[in-house]
BATI-463703 format. One record per residue (C-alpha): x, y, z. Coordinates in Angstrom, 2 decimals. Layout:
BEGIN
- X / Y / Z
...
END
This chain:
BEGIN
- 85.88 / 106.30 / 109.85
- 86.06 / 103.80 / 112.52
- 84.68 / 105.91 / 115.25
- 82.45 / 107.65 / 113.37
- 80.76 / 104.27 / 111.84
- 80.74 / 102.63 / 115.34
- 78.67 / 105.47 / 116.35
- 76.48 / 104.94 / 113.34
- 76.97 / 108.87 / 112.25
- 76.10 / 108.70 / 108.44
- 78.88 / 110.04 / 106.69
- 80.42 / 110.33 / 102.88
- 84.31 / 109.19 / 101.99
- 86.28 / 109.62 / 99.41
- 89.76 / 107.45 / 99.05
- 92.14 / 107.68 / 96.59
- 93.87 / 104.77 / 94.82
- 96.89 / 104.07 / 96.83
- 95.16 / 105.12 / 100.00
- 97.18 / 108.22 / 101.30
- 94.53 / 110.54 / 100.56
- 90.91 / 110.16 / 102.90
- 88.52 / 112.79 / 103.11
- 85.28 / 111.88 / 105.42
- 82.07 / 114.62 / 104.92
- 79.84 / 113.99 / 107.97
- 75.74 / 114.53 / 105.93
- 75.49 / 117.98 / 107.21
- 78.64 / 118.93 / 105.94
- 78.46 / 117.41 / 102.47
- 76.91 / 120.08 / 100.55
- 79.29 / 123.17 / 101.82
- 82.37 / 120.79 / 100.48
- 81.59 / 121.36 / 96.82
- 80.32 / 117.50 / 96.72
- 77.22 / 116.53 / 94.39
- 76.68 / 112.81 / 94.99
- 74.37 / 110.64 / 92.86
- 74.03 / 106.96 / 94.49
- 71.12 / 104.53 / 94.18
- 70.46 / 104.95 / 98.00
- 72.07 / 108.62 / 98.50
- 71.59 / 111.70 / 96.14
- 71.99 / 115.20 / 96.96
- 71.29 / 116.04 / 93.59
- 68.31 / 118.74 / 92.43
- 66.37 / 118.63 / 89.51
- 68.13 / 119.95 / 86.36
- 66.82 / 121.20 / 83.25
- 67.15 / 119.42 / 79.97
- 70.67 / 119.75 / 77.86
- 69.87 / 122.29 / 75.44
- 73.30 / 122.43 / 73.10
- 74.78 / 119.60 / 70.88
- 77.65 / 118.05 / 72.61
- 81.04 / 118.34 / 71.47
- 83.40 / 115.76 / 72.40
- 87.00 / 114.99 / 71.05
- 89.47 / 112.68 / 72.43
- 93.45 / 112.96 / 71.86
- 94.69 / 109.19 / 72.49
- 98.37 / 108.46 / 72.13
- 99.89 / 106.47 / 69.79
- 99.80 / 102.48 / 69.86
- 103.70 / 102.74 / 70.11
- 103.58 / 105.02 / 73.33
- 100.56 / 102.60 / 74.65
- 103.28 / 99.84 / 73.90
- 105.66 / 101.29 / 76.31
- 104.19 / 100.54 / 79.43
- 102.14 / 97.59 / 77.80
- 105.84 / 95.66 / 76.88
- 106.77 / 96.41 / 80.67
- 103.68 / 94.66 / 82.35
- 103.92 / 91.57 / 79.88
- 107.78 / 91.26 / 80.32
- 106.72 / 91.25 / 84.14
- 103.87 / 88.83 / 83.39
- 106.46 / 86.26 / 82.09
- 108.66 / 86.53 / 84.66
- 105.52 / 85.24 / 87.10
- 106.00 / 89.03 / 88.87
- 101.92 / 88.92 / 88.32
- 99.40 / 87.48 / 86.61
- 96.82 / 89.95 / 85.81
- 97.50 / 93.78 / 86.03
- 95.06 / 96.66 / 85.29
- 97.21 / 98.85 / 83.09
- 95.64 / 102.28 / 82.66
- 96.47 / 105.45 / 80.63
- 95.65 / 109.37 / 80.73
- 94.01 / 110.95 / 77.61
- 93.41 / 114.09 / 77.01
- 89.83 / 114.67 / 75.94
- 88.37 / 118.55 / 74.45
- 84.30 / 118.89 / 75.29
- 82.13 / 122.10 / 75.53
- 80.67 / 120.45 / 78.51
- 81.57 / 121.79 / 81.90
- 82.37 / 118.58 / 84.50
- 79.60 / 120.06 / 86.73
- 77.23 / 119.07 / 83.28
- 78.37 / 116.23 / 82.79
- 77.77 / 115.15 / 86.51
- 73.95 / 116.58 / 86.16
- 73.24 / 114.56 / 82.41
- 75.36 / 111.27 / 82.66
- 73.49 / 107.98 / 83.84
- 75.40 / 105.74 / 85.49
- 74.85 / 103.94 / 88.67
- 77.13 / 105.94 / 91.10
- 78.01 / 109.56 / 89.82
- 80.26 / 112.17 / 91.89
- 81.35 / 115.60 / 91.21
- 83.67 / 117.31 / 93.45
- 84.78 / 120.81 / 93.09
- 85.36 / 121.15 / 89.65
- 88.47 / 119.14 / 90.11
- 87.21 / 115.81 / 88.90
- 83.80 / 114.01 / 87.65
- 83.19 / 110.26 / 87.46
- 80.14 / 107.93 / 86.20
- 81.35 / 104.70 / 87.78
- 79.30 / 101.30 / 86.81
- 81.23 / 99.17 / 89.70
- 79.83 / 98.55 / 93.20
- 83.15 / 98.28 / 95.40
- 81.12 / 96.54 / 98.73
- 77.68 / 96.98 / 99.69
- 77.58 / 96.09 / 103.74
- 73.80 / 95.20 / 104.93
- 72.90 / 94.10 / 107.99
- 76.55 / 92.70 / 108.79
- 76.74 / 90.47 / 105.31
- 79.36 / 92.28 / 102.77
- 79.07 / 92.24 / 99.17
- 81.00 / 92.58 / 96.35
- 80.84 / 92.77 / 92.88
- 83.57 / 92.32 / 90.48
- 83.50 / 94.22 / 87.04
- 86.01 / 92.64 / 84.46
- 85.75 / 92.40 / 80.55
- 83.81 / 94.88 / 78.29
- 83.12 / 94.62 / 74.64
- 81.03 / 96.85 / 71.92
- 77.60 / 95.85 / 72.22
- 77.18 / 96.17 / 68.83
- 79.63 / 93.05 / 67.57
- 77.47 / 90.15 / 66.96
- 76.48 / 88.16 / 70.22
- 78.11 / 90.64 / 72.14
- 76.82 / 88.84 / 75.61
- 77.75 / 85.39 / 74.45
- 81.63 / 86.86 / 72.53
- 82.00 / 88.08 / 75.62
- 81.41 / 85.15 / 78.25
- 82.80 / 82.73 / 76.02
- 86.37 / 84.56 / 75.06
- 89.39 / 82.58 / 76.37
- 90.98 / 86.69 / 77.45
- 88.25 / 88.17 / 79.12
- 87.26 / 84.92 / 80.89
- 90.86 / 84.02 / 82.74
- 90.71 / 87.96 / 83.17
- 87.49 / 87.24 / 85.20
- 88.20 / 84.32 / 86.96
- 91.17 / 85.92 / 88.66
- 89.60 / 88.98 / 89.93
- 87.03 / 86.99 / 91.41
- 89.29 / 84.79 / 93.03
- 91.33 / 87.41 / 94.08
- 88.36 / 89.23 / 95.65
- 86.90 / 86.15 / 96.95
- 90.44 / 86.18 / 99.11
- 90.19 / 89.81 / 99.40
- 86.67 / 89.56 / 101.67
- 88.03 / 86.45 / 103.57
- 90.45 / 88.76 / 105.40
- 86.76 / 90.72 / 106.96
- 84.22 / 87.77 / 106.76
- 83.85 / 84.22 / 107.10
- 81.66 / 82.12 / 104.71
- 82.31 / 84.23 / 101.48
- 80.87 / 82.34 / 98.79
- 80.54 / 83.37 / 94.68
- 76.52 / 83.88 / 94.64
- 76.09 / 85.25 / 91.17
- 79.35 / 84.49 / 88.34
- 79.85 / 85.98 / 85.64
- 76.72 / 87.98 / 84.38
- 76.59 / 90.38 / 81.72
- 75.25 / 94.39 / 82.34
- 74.33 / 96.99 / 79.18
- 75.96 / 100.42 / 79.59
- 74.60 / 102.39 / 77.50
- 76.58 / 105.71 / 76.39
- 76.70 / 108.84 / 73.52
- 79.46 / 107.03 / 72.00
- 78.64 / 103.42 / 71.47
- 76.91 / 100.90 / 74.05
- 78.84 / 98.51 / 76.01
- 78.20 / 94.98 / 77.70
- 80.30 / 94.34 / 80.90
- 80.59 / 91.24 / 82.34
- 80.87 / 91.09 / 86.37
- 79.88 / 88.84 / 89.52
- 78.61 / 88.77 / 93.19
- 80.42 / 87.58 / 96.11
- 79.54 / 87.80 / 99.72
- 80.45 / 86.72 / 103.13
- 79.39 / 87.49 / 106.99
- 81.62 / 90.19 / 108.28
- 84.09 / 88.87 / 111.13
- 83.25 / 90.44 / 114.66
- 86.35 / 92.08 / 114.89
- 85.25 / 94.23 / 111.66
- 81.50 / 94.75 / 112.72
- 81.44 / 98.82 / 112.87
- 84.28 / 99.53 / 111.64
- 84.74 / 100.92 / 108.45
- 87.79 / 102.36 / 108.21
- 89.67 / 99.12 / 108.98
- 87.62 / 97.44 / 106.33
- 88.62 / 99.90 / 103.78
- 92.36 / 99.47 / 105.10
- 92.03 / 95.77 / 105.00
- 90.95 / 95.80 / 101.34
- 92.55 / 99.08 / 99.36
- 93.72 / 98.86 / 96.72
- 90.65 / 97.24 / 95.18
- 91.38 / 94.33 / 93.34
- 89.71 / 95.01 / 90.23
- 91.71 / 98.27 / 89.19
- 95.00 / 96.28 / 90.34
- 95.51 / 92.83 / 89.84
- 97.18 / 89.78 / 91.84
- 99.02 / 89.16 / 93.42
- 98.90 / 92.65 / 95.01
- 101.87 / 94.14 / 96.32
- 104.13 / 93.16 / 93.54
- 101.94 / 94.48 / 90.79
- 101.53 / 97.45 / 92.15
- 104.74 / 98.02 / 91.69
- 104.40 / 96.72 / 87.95
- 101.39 / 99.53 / 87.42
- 103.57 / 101.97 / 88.96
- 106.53 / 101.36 / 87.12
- 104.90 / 101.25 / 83.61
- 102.05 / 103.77 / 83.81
- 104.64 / 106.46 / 84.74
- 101.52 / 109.12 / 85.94
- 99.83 / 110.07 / 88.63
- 96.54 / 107.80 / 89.16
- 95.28 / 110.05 / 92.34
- 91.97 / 109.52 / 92.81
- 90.97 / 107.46 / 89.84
- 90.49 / 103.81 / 90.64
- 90.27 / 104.74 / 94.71
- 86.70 / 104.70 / 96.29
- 84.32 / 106.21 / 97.89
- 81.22 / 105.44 / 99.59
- 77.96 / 106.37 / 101.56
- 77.17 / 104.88 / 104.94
- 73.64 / 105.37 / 106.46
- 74.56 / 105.10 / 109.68
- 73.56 / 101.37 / 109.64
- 75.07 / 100.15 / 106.02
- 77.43 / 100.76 / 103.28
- 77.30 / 101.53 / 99.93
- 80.61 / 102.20 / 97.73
- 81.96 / 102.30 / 94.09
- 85.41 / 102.30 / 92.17
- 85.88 / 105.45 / 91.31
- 86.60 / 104.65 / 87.63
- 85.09 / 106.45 / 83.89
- 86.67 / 109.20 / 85.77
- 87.16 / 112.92 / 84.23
- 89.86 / 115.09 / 85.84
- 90.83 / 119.14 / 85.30
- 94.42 / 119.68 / 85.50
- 95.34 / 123.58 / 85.53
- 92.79 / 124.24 / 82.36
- 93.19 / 120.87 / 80.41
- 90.88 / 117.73 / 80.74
- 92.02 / 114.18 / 80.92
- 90.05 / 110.81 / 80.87
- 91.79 / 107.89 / 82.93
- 90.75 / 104.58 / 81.42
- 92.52 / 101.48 / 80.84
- 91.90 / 97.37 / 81.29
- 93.40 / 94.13 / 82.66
- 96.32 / 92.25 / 81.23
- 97.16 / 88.74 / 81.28
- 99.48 / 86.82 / 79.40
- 97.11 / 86.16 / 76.57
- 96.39 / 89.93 / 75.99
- 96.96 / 91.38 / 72.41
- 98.21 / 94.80 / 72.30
- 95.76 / 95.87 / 69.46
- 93.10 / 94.89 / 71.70
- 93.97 / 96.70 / 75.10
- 94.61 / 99.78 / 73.07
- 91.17 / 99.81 / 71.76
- 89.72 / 98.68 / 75.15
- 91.31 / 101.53 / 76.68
- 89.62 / 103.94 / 73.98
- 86.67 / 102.37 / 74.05
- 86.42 / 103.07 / 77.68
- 86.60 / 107.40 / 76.90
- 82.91 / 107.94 / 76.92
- 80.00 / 110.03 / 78.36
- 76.81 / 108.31 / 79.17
- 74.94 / 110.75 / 77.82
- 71.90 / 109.85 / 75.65
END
């Protein structure tokens, strides 16, 4: 990625979550590799023709008491000050007459990939955005149903979601400080619509930038290196709650919660590859999940985690 970025070869990469797994697509190899991409700067996506059947979508969550499981082994590690926020996720098995190439073509979200009928995802979180040496990112943290009653304002305003928030952007205010001097929190705490099938959704995130270091100017891979796993799908401190997630979510993540990203040749573009669809032999599964602090309910991150097993299709 490094040489290739140096050189300013545009180029598409795909990372999974604990980083052991990088594929790199130089542009005129992209569309042999079974990739469809849909960015705001990068699509190599042709016109499609309307959706002409009713969609059928079930999901098969597990039970509160398996969710508890796992849940009872991040909070016991939360006490113990192992961690103080951890992004606890779960796999569900979902049943759709929708094929994943489908739901690539009629989803709207603002970074969609599909990659050979293995997985899907409709991501709403920007990873980092590089322009013109300045790096970006942008935090995603706290959801709620739109349709509750001053969703925006419930939402800013409760005690949870806003410590949840706080320490993500903290942590990835630290995060970019290891690539760039002068990071700064430009835009805190504002509040996106996502609007889906199943119910509509308010999201709160924020901005933070910096100037990239000179050491780091070009070179993308050691970026990436310097900042995987991305805070917001982990937690803080790092290295100890990673082992927390992988202790209690006892599956596989792969390449759910990694990232990928398009780079121009000049700048970078990149997502967390989360609301993320996966085949396994012939079965579907939805990962989804949320953060957990020391205030979290269990009733509530079950639902979160439910509420989260969507198509933005509408």
């Amino acid at each position: 990625m490094d040489e290739l970025s140096l050189n300013k070869v545009p180029y598409f990469f795909i990372i999974d979550f604990l980083a052991q797994n990088v594929e790199v697509f130089k542009e005129d190899k992209i569309e042999k590799s079974g990739l469809l991409i849909d960015f705001q700067n990068f699509s190599n996506v042709k016109k499609q023709q309307p959706l002409s059947k009713n969609i059928e979508w079930k999901s098969f969550s597990e039970t509160m008491e398996s969710f508890k499981v796992g849940f009872d082994k991040v909070q016991k590690n939360i006490h113990f000050g192992n961690s103080y926020l951890v992004n606890y996720t779960r796999k569900t098995k979902i049943e759709t007459n929708l094929t994943l190439e489908e739901i690539f073509y009629h989803s709207s979200a603002k970074y969609k990939v599909f990659y050979k009928d293995f997985f899907v995802f409709f991501s709403p979180e920007t990873f980092i955005k590089i322009i013109d040496q300045k790096i970006f990112t942008y935090p995603m943290k706290g959801t709620i149903d739109a349709s509750v009653e001053n969703a925006a304002e419930v939402l800013r305003n409760d005690i949870k979601e806003k410590a949840e928030h706080y320490t993500v952007v903290d942590l990835l205010r630290n995060d970019l400080s290891m690539v760039a001097d002068d990071v700064k929190v430009d835009k805190f705490q504002y509040i996106d619509f996502i609007k889906t099938k199943q119910k509509n959704l308010y999201a709160m995130s924020s901005e933070i930038s910096g100037t990239l270091k000179p050491e780091f100017e070009g070179k993308l891979g050691s970026i990436m290196r310097k900042l995987l796993p991305a805070g917001s799908i982990l937690g803080a401190p790092k290295p100890k709650t990673l082992e927390i997630i992988l202790d209690a979510e006892e599956y596989d993540r792969g390449y759910y919660t990694g990232v990928c990203g398009w780079f121009d040749g000049e700048n970078l573009d990149s997502c967390v590859m989360i609301r993320f669809i996966e085949r396994e032999n012939d079965q579907l599964y939805f990962k989804s999940g949320g953060g957990i602090t020391h205030m979290s309910k269990l009733e509530d991150e079950y639902e979160e985690m439910k509420n989260k097993i969507y198509v933005p299709i509408h």
